[in-house]
N, CA, C and O of each residue as an XYZ file, in Angstrom:
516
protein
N      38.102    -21.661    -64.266
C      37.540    -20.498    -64.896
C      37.419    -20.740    -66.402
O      38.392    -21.115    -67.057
N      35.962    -20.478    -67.061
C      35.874    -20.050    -68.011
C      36.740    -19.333    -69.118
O      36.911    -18.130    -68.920
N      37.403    -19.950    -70.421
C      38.418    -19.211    -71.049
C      37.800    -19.186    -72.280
O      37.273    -20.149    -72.836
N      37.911    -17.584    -72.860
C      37.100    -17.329    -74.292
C      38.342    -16.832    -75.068
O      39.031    -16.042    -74.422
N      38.639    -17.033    -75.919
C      39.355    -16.474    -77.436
C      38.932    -16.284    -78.106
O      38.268    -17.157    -78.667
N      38.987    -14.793    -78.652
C      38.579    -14.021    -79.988
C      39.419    -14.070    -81.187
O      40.638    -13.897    -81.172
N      38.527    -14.377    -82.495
C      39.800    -14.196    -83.536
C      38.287    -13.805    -84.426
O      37.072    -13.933    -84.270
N      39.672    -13.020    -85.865
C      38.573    -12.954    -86.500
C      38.706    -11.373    -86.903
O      38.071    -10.931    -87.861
N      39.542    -10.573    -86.141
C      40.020     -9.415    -86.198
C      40.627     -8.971    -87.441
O      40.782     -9.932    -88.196
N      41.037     -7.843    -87.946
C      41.770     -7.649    -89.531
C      41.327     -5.977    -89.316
O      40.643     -5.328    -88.525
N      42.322     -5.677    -90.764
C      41.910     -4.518    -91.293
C      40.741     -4.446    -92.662
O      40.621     -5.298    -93.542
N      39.994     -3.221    -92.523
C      39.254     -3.438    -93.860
C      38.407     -2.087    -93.723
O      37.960     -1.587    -92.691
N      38.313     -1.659    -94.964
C      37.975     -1.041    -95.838
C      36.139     -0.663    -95.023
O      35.215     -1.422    -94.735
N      36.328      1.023    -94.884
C      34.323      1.543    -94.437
C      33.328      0.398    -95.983
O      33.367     -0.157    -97.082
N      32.707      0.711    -94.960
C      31.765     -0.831    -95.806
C      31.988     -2.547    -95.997
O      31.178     -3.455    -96.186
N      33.261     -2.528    -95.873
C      33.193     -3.851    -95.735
C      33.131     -4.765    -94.482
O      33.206     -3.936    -93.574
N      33.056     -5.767    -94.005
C      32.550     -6.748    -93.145
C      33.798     -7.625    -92.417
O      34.835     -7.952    -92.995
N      33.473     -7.913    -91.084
C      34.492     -9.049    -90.781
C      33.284    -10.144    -89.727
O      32.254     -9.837    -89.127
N      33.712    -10.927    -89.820
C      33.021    -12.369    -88.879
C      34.223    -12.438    -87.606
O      35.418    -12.723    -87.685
N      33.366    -12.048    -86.392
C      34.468    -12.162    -85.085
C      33.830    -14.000    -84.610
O      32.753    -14.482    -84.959
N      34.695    -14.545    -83.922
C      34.728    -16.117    -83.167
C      34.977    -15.603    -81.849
O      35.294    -14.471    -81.481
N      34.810    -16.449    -81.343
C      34.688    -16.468    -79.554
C      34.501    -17.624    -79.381
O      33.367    -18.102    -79.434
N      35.770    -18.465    -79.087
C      36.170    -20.167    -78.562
C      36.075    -20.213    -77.345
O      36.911    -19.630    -76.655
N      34.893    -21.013    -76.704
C      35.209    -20.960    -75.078
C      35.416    -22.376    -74.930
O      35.084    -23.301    -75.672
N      36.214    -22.370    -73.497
C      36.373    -23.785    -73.156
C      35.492    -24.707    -72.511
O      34.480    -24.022    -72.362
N      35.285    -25.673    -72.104
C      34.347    -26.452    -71.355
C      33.351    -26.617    -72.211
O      33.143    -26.222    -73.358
N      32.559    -27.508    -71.174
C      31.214    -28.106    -71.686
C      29.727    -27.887    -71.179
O      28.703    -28.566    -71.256
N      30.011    -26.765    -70.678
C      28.878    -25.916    -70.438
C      28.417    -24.501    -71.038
O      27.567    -23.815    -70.471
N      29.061    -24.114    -72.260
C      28.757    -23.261    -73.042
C      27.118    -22.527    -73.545
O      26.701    -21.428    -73.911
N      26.732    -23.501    -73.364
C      25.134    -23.383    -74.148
C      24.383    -22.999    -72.810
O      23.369    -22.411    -73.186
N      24.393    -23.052    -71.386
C      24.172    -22.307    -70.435
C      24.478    -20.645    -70.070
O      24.211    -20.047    -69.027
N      25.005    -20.233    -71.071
C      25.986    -18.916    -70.869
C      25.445    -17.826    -71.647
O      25.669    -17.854    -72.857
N      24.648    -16.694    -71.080
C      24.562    -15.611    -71.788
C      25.693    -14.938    -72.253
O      26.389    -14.546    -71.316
N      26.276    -14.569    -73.724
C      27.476    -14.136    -73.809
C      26.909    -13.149    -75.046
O      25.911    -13.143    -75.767
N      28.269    -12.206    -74.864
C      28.427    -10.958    -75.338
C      29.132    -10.518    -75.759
O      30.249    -11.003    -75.579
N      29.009     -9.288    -76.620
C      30.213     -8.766    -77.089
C      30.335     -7.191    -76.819
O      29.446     -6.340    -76.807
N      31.624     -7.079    -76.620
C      31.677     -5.048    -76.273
C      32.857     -4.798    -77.175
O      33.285     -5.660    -77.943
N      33.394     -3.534    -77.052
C      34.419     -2.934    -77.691
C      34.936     -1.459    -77.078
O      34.492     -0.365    -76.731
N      36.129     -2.170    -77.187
C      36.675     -0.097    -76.354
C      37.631      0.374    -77.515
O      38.313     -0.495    -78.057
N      37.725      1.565    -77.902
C      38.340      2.387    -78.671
C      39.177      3.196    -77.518
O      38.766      3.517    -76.402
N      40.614      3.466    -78.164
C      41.941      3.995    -77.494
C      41.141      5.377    -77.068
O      40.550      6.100    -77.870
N      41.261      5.644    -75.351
C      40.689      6.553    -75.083
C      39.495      6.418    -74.449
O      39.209      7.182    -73.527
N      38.497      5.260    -74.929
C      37.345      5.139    -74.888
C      36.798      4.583    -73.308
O      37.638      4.356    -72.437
N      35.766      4.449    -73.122
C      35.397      3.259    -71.855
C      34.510      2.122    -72.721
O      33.684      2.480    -73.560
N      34.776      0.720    -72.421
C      34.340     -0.034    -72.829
C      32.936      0.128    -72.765
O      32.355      0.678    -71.829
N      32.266     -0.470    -74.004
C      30.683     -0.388    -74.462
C      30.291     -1.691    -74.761
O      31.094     -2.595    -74.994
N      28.927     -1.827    -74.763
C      28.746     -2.888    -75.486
C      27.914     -2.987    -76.539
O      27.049     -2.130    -76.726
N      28.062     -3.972    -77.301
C      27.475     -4.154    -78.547
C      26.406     -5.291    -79.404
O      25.732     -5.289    -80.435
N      26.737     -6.264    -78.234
C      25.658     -7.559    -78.879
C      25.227     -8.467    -77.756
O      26.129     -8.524    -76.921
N      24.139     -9.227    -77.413
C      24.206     -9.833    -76.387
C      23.335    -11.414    -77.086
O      22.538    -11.138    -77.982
N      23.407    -12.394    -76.863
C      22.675    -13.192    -76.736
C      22.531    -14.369    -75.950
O      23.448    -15.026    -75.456
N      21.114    -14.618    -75.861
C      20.229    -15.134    -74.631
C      21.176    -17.086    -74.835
O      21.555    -17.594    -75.891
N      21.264    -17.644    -73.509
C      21.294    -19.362    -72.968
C      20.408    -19.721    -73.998
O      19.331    -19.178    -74.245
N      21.004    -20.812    -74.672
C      20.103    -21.537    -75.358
C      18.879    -22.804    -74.933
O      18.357    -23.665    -75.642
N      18.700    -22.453    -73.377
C      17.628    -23.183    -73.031
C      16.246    -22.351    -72.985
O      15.211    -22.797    -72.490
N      16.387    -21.018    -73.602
C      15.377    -20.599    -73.699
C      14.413    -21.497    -74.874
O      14.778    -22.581    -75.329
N      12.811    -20.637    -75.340
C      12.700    -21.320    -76.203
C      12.823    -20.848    -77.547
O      12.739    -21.530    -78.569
N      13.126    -19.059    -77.409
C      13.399    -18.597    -78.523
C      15.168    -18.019    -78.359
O      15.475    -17.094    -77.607
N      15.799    -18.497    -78.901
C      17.125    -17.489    -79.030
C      16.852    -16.230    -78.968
O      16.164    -15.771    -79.880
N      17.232    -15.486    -78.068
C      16.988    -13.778    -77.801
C      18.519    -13.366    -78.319
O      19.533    -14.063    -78.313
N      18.391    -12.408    -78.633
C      19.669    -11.003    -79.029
C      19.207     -9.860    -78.758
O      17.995     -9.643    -78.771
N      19.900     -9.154    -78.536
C      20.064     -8.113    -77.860
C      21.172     -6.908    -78.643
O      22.383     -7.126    -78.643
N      20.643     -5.764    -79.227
C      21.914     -4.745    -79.888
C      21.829     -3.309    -79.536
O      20.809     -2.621    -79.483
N      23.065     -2.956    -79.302
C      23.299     -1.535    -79.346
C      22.937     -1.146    -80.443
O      23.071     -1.660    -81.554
N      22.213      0.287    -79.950
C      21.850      1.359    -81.492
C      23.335      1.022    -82.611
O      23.262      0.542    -83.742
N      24.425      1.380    -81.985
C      25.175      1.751    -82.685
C      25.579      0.201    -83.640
O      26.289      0.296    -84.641
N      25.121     -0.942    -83.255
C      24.979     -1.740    -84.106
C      23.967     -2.741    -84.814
O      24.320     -3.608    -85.613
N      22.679     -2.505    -84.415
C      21.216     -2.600    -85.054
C      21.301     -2.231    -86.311
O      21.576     -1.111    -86.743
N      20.980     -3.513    -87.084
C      20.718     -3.675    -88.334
C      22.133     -3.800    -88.900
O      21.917     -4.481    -89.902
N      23.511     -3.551    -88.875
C      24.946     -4.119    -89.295
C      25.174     -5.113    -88.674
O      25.441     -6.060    -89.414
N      25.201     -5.445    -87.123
C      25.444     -6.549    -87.189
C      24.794     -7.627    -86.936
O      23.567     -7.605    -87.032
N      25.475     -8.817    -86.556
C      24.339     -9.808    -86.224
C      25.339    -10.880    -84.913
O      26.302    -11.477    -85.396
N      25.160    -11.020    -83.816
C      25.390    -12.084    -83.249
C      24.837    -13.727    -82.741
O      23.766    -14.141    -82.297
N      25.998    -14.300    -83.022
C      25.053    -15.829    -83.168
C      25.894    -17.205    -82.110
O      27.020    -17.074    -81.630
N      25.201    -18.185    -81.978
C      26.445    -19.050    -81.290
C      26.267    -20.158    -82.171
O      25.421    -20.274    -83.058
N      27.236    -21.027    -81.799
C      27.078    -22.729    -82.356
C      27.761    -23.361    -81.051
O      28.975    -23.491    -80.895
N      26.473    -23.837    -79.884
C      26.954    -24.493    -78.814
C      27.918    -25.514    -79.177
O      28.956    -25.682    -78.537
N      27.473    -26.454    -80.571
C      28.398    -27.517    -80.830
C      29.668    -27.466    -80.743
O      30.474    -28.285    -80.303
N      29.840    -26.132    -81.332
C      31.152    -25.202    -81.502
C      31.876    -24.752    -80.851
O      32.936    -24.243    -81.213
N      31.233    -24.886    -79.115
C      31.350    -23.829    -77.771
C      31.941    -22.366    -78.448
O      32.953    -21.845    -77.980
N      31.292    -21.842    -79.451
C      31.651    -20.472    -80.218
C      30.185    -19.801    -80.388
O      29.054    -20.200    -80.664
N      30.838    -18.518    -80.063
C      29.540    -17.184    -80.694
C      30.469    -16.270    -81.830
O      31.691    -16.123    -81.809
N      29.757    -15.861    -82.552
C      29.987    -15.443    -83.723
C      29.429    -13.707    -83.228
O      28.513    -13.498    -82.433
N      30.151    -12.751    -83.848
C      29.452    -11.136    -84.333
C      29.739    -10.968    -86.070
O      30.799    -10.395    -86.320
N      29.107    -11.301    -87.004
C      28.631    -10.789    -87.937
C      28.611     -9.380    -88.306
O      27.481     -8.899    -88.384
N      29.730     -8.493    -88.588
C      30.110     -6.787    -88.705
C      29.953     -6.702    -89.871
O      30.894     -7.235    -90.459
N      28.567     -5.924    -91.113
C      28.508     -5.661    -92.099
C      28.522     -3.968    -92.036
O      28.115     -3.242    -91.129
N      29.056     -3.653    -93.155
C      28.739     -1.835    -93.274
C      29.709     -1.454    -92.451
O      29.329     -0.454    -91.842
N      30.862     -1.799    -92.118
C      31.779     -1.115    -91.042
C      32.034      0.025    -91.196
O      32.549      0.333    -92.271
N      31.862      0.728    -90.527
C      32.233      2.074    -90.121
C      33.630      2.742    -89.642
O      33.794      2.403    -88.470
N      34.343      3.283    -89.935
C      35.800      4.112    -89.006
C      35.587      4.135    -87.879
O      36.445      3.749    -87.085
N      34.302      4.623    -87.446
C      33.817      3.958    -85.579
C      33.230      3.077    -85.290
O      32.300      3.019    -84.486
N      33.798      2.080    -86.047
C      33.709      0.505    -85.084
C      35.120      0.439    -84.676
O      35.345     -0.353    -83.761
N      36.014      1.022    -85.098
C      37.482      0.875    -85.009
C      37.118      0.835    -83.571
O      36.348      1.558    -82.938
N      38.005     -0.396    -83.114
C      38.137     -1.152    -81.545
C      38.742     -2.279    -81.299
O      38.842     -3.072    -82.235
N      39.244     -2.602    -80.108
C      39.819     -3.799    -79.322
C      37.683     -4.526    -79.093
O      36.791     -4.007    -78.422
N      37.630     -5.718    -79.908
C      36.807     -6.372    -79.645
C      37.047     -7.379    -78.761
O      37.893     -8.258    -78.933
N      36.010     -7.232    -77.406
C      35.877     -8.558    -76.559
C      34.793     -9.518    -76.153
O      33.735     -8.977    -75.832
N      34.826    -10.532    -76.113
C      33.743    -11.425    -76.254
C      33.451    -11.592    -74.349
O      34.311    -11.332    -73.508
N      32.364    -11.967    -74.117
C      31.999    -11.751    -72.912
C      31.054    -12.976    -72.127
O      30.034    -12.975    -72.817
N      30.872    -13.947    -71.121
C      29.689    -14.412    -70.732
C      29.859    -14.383    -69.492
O      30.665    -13.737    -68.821
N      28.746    -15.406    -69.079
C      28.019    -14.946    -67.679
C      27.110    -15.970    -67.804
O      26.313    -15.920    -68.741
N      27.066    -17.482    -66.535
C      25.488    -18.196    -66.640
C      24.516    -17.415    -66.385
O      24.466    -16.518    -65.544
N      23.395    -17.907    -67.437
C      22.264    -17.558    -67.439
C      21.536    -17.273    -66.194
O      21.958    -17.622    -65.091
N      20.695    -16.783    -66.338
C      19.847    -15.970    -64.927
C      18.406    -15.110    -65.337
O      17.982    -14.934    -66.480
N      17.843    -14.673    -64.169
C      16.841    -13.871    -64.518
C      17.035    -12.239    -65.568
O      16.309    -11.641    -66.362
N      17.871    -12.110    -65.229
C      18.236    -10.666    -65.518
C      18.937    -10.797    -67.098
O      19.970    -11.400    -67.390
N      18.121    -10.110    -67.906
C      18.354     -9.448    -69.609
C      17.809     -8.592    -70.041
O      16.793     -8.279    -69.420
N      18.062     -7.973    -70.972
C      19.562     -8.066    -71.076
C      20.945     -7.442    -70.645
O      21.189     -6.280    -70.320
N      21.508     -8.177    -70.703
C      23.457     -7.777    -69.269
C      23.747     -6.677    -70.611
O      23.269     -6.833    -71.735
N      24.523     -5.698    -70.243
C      24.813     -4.894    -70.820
C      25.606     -4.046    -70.424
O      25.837     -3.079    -71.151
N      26.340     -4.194    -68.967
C      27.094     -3.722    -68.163
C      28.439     -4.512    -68.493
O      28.330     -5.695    -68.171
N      29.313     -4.283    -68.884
C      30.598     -5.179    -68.581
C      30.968     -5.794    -67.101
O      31.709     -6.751    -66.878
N      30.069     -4.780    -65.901
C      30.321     -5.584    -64.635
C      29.822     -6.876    -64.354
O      30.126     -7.716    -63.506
N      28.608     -6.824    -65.673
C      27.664     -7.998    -65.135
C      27.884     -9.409    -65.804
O      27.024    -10.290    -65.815
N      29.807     -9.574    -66.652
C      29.881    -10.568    -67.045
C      31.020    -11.170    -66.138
O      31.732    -10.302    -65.633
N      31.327    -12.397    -65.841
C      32.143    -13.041    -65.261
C      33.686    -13.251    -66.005
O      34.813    -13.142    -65.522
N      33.363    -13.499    -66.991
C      34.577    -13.996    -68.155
C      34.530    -13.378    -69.469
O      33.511    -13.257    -70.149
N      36.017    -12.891    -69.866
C      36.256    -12.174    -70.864
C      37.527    -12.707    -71.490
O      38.406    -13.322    -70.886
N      37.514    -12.388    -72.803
C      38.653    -12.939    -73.382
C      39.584    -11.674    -73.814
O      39.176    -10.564    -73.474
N      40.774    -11.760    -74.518
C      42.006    -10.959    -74.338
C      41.288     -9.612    -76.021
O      41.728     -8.549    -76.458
N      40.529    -10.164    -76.264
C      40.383     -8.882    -77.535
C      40.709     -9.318    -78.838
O      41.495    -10.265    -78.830
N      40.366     -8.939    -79.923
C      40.654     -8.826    -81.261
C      40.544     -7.810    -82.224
O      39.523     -7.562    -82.865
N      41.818     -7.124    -82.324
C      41.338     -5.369    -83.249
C      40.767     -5.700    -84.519
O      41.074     -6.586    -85.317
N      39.864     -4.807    -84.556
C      39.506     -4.034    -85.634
C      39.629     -2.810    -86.006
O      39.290     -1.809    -85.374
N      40.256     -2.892    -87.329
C      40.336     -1.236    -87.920
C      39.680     -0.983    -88.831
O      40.168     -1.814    -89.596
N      38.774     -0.388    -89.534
C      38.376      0.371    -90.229
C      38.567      1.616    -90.983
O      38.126      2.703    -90.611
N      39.213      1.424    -92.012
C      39.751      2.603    -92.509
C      38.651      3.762    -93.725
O      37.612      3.340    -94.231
N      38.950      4.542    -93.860
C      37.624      5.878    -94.222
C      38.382      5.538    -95.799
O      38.004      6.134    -96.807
């Protein structure tokens, strides 16, 4: 099985920014639509960023309203890592961030948490007002 680790988590200040990582293992990374969601205490997990197997021919992404135009998600297959890019943070981004994939397929964009195979353990973010 597929193993992802998130880091990258912290506290910080409405408006300011954090860079989340997502380390997966193996050598099939760059086959993998992967994602990112977030659940807040209370909450049901959501999601927030998606981007497309890099055998497409354009890199696709994919964003929730609630993060269109703040953030940005990215990978570096070299890296077997995807990146979320959080600018403008908000008090409601405050969340357990989890990174997410799933091999590629017909179907995008995944946006269901059912529809990923492998998830990693989370990385908080707080946001304070």
């Amino acid at each position: 099985q597929v193993q992802l680790v998130e880091s990258g988590g912290g506290l910080v200040q409405a408006g300011g920014s954090l860079r989340l990582s997502c380390a997966a293992s193996g050598r099939t990374f760059s086959i993998y639509d992967m994602a990112w969601f977030r659940q807040a205490p209370g909450k049901e997990r959501e999601f927030v960023a998606a981007v497309r197997w890099s055998g497409v021919s354009t890199i696709s992404t994919y964003y929730a309203d609630s993060a269109k135009g703040r953030f940005t998600i990215s990978r570096d297959n070299a890296k077997n890592t995807v990146y979320l890019q959080m600018n403008s943070l908000k008090p409601e981004d405050t969340a357990v961030y989890y990174c997410a994939g799933v091999p590629y397929g017909s179907s995008w964009p995944r946006k269901r948490d059912h529809e990923y195979d492998y998830w990693g353990q989370g990385t908080q973010v707080t946001v304070s007002s």
